[in-house]
C-alpha positions in Angstrom: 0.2 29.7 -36.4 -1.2 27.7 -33.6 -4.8 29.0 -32.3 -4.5 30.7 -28.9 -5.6 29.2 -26.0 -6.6 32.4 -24.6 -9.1 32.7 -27.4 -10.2 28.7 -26.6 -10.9 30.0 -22.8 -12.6 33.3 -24.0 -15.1 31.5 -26.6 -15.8 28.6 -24.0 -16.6 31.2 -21.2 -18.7 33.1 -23.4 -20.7 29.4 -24.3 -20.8 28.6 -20.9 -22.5 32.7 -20.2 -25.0 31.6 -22.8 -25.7 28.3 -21.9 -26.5 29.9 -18.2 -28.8 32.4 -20.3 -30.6 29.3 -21.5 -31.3 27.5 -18.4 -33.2 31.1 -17.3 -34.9 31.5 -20.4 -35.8 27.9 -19.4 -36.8 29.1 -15.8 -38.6 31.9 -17.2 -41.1 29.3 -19.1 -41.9 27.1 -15.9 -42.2 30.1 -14.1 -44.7 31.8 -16.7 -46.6 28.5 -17.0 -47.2 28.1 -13.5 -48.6 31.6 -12.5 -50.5 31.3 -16.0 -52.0 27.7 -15.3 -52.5 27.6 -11.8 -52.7 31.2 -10.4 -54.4 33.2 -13.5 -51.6 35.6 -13.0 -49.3 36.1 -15.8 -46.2 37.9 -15.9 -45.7 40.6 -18.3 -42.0 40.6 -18.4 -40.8 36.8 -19.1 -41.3 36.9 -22.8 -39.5 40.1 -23.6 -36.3 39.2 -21.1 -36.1 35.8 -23.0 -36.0 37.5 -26.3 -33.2 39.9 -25.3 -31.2 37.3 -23.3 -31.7 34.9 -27.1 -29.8 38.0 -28.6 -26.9 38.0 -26.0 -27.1 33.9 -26.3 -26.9 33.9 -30.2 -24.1 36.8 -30.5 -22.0 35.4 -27.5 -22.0 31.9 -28.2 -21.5 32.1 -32.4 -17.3 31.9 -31.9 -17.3 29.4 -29.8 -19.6 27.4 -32.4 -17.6 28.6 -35.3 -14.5 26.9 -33.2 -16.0 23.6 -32.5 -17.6 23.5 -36.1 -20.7 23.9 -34.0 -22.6 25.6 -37.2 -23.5 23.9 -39.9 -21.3 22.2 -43.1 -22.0 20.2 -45.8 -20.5 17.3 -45.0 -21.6 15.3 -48.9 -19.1 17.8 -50.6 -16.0 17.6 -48.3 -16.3 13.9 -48.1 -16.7 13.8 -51.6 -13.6 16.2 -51.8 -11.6 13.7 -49.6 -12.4 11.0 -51.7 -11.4 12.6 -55.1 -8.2 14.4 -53.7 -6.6 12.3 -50.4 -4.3 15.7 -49.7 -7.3 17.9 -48.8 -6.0 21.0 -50.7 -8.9 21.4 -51.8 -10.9 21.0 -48.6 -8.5 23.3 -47.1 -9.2 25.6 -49.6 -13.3 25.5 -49.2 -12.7 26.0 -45.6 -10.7 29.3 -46.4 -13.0 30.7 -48.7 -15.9 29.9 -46.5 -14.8 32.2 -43.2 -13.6 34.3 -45.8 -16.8 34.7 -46.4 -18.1 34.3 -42.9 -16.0 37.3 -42.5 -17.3 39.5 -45.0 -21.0 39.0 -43.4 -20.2 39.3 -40.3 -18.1 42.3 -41.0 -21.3 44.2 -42.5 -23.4 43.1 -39.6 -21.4 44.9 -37.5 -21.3 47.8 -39.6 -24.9 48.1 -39.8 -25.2 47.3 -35.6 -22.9 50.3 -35.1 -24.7 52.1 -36.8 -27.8 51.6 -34.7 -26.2 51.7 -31.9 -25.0 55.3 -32.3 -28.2 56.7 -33.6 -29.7 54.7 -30.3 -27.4 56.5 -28.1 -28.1 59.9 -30.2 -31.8 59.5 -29.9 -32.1 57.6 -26.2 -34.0 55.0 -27.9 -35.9 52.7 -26.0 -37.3 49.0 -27.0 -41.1 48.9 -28.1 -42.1 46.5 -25.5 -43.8 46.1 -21.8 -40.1 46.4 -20.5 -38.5 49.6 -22.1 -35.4 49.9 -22.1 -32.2 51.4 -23.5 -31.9 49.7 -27.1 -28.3 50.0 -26.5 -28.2 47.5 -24.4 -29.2 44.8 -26.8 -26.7 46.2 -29.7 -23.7 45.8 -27.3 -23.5 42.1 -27.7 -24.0 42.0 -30.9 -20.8 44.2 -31.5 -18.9 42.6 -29.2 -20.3 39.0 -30.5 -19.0 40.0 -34.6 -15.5 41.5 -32.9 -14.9 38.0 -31.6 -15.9 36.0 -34.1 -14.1 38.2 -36.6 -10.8 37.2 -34.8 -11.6 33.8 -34.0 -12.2 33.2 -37.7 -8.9 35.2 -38.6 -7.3 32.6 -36.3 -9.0 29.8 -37.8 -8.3 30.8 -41.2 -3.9 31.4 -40.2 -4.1 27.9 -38.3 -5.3 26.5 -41.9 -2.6 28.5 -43.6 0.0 27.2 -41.0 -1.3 23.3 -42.3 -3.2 22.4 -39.1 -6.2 20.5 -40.0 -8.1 20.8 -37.4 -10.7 24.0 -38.6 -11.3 22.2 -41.5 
């Protein structure tokens, strides 16, 4: 099974959403530095945006870095594999195992985020900080972030099944 290309477009335009969130958690540092530094003035708001634009930036862009084996892997053991068995059965079978895995734990993260999202809804929950606001908010991402890279590792793990080596 070949890995769709709308899923390619989907992951990349949630990246690119991120990597925009970045350059204004970025913005949001000058900014803070200057009114602190040379005007006395800081804000009170900077910090606490970044931190809930890091959980949109971590959620969102996770597929895409599961796609372009953005996270991390142990590159010793599969070259080690390669070397010891040239047909990469084995590799192929690491890879498996590991989103396997990957989905497993993502798959109870999401439990446990739906979860808190509902009793935030039930209970109008707010965030603790000098911007209050709906905790909702920050659990939406989260869900959506585990449903995509639940189904971009589903399709990672049937383009391995199919023989591509390219997720592996």
């Amino acid at each position: 099974m070949k890995y769709p290309k709308v899923l390619r477009k989907t992951n990349g335009a949630l990246a690119f959403f991120s990597g925009c969130l970045i350059f204004l958690i970025g913005a949001f540092a000058v900014l803070e530095a200057i009114l602190r530094g040379v005007f006395s003035s800081p804000t009170k708001w900077t910090l606490n945006l970044s931190c809930y634009m890091l959980v949109y930036i971590v959620f969102l862009s996770s597929p895409y870095a599961f796609e372009t084996h953005g996270h991390v892997l142990v590159d010793l053991f599969r070259d080690l594999m390669d070397k010891a068995w040239p047909n990469r059965i084995p590799r192929k079978v690491c890879a498996v195992i590991g989103y396997l895995m990957s989905v497993v734990f993502i798959g109870v993260i999401f439990y446990a985020t739906w979860r808190m999202l509902m009793k935030a809804i039930r209970f109008s929950t707010l965030t603790t900080t000098t911007i209050p606001i709906p905790i909702w908010i920050l659990y939406v991402p989260m869900l959506l972030g585990c449903v995509i890279m639940v189904i971009t590792l589903i399709f990672l793990i049937l383009d391995i099944l199919s023989g591509s080596e390219e997720f592996i």
